[in-house]
C-alpha positions in Angstrom: -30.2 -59.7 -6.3 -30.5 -55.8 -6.4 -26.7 -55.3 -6.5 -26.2 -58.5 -9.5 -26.4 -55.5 -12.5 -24.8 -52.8 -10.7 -20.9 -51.7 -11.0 -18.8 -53.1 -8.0 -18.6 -49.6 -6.4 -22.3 -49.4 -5.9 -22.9 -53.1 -5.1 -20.7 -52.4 -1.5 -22.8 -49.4 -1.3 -25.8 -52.0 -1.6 -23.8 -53.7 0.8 -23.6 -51.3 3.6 -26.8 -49.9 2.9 -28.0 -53.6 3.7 -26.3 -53.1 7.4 -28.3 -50.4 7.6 -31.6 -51.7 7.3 -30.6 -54.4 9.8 -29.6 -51.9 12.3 -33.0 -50.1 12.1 -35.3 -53.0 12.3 -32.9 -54.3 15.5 -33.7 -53.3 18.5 -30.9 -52.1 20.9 -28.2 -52.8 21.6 -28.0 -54.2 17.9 -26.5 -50.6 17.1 -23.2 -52.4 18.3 -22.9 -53.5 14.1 -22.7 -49.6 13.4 -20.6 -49.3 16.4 -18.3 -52.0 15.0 -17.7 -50.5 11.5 -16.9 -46.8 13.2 -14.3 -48.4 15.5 -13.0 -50.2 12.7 -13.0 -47.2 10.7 -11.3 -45.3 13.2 -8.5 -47.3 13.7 -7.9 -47.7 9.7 -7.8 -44.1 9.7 -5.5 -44.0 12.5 -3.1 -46.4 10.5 -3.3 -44.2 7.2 -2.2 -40.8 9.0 0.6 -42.8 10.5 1.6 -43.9 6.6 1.7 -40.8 5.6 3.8 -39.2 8.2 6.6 -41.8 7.5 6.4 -42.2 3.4 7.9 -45.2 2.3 11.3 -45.3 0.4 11.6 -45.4 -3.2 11.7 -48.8 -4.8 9.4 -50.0 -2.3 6.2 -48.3 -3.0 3.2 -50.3 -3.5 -0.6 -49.6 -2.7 -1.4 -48.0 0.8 -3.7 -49.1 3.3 -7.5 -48.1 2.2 -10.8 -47.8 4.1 -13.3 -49.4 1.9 -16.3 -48.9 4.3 -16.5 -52.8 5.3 -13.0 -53.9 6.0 -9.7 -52.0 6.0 -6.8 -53.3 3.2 -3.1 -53.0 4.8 -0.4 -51.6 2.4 1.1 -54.3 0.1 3.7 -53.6 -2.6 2.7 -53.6 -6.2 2.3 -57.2 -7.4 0.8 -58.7 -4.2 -2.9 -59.2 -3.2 -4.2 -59.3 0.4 -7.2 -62.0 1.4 -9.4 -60.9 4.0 -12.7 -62.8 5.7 -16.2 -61.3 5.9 -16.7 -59.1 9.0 -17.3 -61.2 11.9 -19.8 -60.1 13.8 -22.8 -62.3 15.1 -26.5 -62.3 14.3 -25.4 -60.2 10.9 -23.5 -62.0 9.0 -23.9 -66.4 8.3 -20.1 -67.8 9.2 -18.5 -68.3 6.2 -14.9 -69.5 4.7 -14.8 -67.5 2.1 -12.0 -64.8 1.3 -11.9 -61.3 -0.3 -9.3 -60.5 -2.3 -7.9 -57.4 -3.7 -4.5 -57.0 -5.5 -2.1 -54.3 -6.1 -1.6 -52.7 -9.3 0.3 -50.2 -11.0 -2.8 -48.0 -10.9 -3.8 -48.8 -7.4 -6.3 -51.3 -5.8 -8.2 -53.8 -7.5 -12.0 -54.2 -6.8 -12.7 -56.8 -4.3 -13.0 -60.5 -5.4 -15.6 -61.9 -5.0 -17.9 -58.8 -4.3 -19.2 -58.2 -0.4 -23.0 -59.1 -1.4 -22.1 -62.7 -3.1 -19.5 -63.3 -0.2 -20.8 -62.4 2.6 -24.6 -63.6 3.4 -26.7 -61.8 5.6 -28.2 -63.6 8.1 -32.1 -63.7 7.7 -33.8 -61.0 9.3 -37.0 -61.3 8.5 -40.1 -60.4 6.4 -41.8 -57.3 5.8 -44.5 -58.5 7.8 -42.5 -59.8 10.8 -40.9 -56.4 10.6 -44.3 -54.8 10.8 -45.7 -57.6 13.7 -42.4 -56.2 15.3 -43.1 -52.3 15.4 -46.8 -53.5 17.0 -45.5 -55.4 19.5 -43.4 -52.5 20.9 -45.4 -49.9 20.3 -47.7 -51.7 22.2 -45.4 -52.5 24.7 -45.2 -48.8 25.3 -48.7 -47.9 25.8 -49.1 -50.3 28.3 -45.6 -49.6 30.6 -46.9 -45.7 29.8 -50.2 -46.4 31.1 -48.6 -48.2 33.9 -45.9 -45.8 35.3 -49.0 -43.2 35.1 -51.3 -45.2 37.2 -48.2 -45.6 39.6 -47.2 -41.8 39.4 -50.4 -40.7 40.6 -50.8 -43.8 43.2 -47.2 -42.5 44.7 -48.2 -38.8 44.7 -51.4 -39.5 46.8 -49.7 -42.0 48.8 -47.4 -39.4 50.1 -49.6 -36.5 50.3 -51.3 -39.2 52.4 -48.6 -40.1 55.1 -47.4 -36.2 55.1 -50.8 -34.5 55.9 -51.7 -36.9 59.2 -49.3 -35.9 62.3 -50.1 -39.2 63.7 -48.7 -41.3 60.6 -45.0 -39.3 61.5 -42.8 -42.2 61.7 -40.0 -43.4 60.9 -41.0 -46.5 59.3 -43.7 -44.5 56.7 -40.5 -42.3 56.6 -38.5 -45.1 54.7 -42.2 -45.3 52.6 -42.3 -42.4 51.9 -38.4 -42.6 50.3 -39.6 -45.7 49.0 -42.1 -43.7 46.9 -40.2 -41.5 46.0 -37.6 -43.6 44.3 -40.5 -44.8 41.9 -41.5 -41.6 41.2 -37.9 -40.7 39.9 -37.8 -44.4 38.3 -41.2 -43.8 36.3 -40.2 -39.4 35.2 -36.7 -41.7 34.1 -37.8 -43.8 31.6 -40.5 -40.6 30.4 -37.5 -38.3 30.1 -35.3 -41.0 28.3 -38.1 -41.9 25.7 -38.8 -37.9 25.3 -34.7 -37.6 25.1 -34.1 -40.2 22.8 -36.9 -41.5 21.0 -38.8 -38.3 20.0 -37.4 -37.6 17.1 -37.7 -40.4 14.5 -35.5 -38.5 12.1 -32.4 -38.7 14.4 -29.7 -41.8 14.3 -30.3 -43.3 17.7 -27.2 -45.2 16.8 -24.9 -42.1 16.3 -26.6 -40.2 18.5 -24.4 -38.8 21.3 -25.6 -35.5 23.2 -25.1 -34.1 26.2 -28.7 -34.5 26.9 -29.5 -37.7 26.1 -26.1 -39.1 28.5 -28.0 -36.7 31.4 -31.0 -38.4 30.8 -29.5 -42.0 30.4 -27.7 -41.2 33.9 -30.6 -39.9 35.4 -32.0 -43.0 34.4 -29.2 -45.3 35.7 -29.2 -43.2 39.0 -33.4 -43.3 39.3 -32.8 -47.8 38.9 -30.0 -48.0 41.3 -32.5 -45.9 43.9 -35.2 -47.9 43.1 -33.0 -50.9 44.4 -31.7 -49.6 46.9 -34.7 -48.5 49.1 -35.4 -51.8 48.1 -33.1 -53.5 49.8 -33.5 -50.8 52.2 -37.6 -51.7 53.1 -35.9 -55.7 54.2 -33.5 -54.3 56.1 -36.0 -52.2 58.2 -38.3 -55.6 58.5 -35.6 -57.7 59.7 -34.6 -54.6 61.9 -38.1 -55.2 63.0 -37.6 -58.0 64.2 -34.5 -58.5 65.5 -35.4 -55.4 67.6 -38.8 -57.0 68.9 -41.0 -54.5 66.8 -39.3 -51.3 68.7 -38.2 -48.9 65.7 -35.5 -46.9 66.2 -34.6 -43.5 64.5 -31.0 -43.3 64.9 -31.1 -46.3 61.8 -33.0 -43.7 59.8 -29.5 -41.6 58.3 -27.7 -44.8 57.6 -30.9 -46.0 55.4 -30.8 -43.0 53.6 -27.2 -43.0 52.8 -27.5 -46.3 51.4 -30.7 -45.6 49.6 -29.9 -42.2 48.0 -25.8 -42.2 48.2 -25.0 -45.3 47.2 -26.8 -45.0 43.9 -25.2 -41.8 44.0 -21.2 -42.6 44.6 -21.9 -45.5 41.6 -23.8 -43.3 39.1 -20.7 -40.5 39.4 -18.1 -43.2 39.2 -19.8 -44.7 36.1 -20.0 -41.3 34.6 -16.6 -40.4 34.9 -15.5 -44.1 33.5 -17.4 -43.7 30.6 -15.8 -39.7 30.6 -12.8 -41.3 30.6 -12.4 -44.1 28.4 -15.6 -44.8 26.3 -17.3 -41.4 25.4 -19.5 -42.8 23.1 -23.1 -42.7 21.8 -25.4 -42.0 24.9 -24.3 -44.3 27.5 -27.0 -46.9 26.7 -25.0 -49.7 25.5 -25.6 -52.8 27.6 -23.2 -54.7 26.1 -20.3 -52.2 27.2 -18.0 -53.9 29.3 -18.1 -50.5 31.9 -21.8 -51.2 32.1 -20.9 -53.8 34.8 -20.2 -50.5 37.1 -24.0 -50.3 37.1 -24.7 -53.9 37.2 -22.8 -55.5 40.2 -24.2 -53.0 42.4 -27.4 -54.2 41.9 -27.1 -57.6 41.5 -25.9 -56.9 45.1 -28.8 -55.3 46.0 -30.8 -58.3 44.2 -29.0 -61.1 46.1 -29.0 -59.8 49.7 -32.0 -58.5 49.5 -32.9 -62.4 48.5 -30.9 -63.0 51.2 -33.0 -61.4 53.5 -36.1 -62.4 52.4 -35.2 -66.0 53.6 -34.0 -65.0 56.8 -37.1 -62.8 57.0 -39.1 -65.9 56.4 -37.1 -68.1 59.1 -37.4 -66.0 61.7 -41.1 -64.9 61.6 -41.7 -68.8 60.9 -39.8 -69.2 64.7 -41.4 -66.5 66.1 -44.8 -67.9 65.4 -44.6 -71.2 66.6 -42.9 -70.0 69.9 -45.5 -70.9 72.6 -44.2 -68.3 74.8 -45.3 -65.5 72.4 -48.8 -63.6 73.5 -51.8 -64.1 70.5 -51.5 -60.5 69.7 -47.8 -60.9 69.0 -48.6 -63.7 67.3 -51.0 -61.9 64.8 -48.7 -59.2 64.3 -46.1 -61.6 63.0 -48.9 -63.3 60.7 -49.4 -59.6 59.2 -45.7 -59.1 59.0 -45.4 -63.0 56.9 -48.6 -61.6 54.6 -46.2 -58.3 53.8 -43.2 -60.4 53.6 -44.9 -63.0 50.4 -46.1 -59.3 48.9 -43.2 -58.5 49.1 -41.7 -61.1 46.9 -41.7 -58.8 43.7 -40.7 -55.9 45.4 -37.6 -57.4 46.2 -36.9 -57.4 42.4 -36.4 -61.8 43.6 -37.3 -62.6 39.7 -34.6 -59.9 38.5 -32.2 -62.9 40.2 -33.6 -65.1 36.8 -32.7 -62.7 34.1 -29.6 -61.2 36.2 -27.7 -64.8 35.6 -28.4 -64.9 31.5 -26.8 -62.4 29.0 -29.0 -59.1 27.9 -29.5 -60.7 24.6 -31.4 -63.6 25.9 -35.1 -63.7 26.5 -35.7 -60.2 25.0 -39.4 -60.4 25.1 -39.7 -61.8 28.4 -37.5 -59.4 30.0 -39.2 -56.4 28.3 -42.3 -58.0 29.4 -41.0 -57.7 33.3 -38.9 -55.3 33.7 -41.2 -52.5 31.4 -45.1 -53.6 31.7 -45.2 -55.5 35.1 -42.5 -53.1 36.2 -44.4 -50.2 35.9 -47.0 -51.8 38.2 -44.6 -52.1 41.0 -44.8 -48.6 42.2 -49.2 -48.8 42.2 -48.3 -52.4 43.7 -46.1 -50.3 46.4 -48.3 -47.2 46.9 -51.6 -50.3 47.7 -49.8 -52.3 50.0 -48.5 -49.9 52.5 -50.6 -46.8 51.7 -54.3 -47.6 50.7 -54.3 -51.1 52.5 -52.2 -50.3 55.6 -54.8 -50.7 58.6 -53.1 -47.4 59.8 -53.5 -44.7 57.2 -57.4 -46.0 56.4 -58.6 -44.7 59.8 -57.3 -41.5 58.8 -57.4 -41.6 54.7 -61.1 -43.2 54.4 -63.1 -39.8 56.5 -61.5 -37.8 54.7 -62.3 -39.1 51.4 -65.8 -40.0 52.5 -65.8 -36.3 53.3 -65.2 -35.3 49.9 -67.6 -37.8 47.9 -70.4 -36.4 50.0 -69.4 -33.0 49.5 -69.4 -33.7 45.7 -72.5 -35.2 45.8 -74.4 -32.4 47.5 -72.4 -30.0 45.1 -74.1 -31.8 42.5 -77.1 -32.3 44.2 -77.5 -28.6 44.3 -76.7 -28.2 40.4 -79.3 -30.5 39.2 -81.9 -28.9 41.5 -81.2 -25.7 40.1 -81.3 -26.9 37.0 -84.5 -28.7 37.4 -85.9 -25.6 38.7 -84.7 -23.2 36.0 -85.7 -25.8 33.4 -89.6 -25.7 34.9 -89.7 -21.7 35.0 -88.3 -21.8 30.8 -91.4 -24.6 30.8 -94.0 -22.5 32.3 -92.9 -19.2 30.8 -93.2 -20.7 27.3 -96.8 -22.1 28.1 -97.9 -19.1 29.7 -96.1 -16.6 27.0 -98.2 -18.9 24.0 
């Protein structure tokens, strides 16, 4: 309706200033539209260097291929049109029949008939309000994963002073814990350093956007998930080492847990890197819908699925072990801890990761925020409870020290309101005495 009165030039303006606003009120990866028209601009571009290089005879020149800023018109000679269909690209544009035409004249290109705006229909995108009801939704979405991962930060940092001040909670089992730990630590700085990198400045294209900095932090980022996975699966391998070993730890395993935990992630994050180096340098790295993202993915849906994997061979085997009659009643009880850890540990196997893992990244947006963002950055507080401020271990040693403290405070302020009192009553007596 805007463009109806306006000259044809300014109505594709209209037009591509219309793909604009879509992109901004889209969430990523919906920056794949912008995407689209720069690769399609590329390669036009790529054609019309290669026409000028090799100039076409006399008697045979016609109108040249032309970037338009939607579609890109191959070289026709005069007298001849060229037909060409609306972009195709889903969620954008409403599939349609209709063709463009443009023919070539004497003095050049004709404007295209019919225009892009009465052509091609933009698929509804919403109202102003839903737009609005939109930018609530995620900025609340972000207070709450912010306040989470902050909650978990500082869970994580005490948990570990925790195990690493008490000689007697050396082991190697708190060892793996304490790796745990610190995997969520680098997983919750990650998504602070990417939101810093990349969302800070409101005035920058996030589409465009491709800086050193922001593929470093979108790296970091990858590198910090993969970890996070892979001490994951590293915490069920130790339990079902557990108990395939009768409950007798061995430290030898501990070097082979932390090459898989910290090198794996590792060896994939370098060999994405240089992939994307290599063939699709583009933007900052955060495009789901890349076919190279699967580098990152398969790795963890490995992770996922034997991790799941174990969990049910976890589950068999302590479910044996406790109905054997030729186990003691102390044995017994330690299994029956070991089953409680093993249901906690449901969602820290990342088991309803498996759900979204089989659908495409477009379906259940909200859901999958809702997981993988707020209840996500629970996990590591989750983590940090269950085998830190819980663990029938550590509160022999944790709980002294802390009542320690609180009754140190106390007396501290004990002694400040007593002086206070006291000063209070000299001012009170002064002043009587002094009127």
């Amino acid at each position: 309706g805007r463009c109806s009165s306006a000259k044809p030039s300014g109505c594709l303006l209209c037009f591509v200033s219309s793909l604009a606003n879509v992109e901004v009120r889209a969430t990523h990866p919906d920056c794949s539209v912008v995407l689209y028209f720069q690769e399609q601009e590329a390669e036009c571009l790529e054609v019309i260097r290669s026409e000028r290089q090799t100039p076409a005879p006399p008697g045979q020149q016609g109108c040249q291929t032309e970037w338009d800023g939607v579609s890109c018109w191959s070289a026709v000679p005069h007298g001849q049109s060229r037909a060409l269909t609306c972009p195709d690209i889903l969620h954008v544009f409403k599939r349609t029949k209709a063709l463009i035409r443009r023919n070539c004249t004497e003095s050049g290109w004709s404007l295209p008939s019919p225009p892009y705006y009465s052509a091609c229909e933009l698929e509804p995108i919403g109202s102003n309000t839903s737009t609005e009801a939109k930018r609530s939704y995620f900025v609340t979405m972000k207070v709450l994963y912010t306040c989470g991962y902050s909650t978990s930060l500082a869970a994580l940092f005490l948990a570990i002073g925790i195990f690493s001040s008490f000689r007697k909670l050396h082991c190697t089992r708190n060892s793996i814990h304490i790796h745990f730990f610190t995997s969520f630590i680098l997983r919750g700085a990650a998504v602070f350093i990417k939101d810093a990198v990349l969302f800070s400045d409101e005035s920058v294209d996030h589409c465009t956007m491709s800086t050193v900095n922001c593929k470093a932090a979108i790296a970091f980022f990858q590198y910090s998930v993969l970890a996070n996975f892979y001490w994951l699966l590293v915490e069920g391998m130790y339990l079902q080492t557990l108990l395939l070993l009768t409950f007798t730890s061995d430290k030898r395993y501990i070097w082979w847990y932390i090459l898989i935990g910290w090198g794996v992630p590792m060896l994939t994050v370098c060999i994405w890197v240089v992939t994307r180096l290599q063939y699709d340098n583009h933007g900052c790295w955060d495009d789901y819908s890349n076919p190279y993202w699967w580098v990152i993915k398969a790795p963890i849906l490995l992770a996922i699925f034997v991790n799941f994997l174990i969990f049910l061979n976890v589950t068999r085997m302590l479910a044996q072990k406790i109905r054997c009659p030729d186990i003691s009643q102390n044995y017994k009880q330690q299994y029956m801890r070991l089953t409680k850890s093993t249901l906690l540990l449901i969602p820290l196997f990342g088991v309803h990761y498996v759900v979204f893992a089989l659908f495409p990244e477009h379906i259940g947006v909200d859901a999958r925020l809702y997981f993988e963002l707020v209840l996500g950055s629970y996990q590591g507080f989750l983590v940090a409870l269950l085998y830190c401020f819980l663990n029938g271990e550590v509160s022999p040693h944790m709980w002294p020290v802390v009542l320690v403290q609180v009754q140190a405070e106390i007396k501290r302020n004990w002694g400040k309101w007593q002086s206070s009192m006291e000063s209070n009553v000299f001012n009170l007596v002064t002043q009587d005495f002094t009127a």
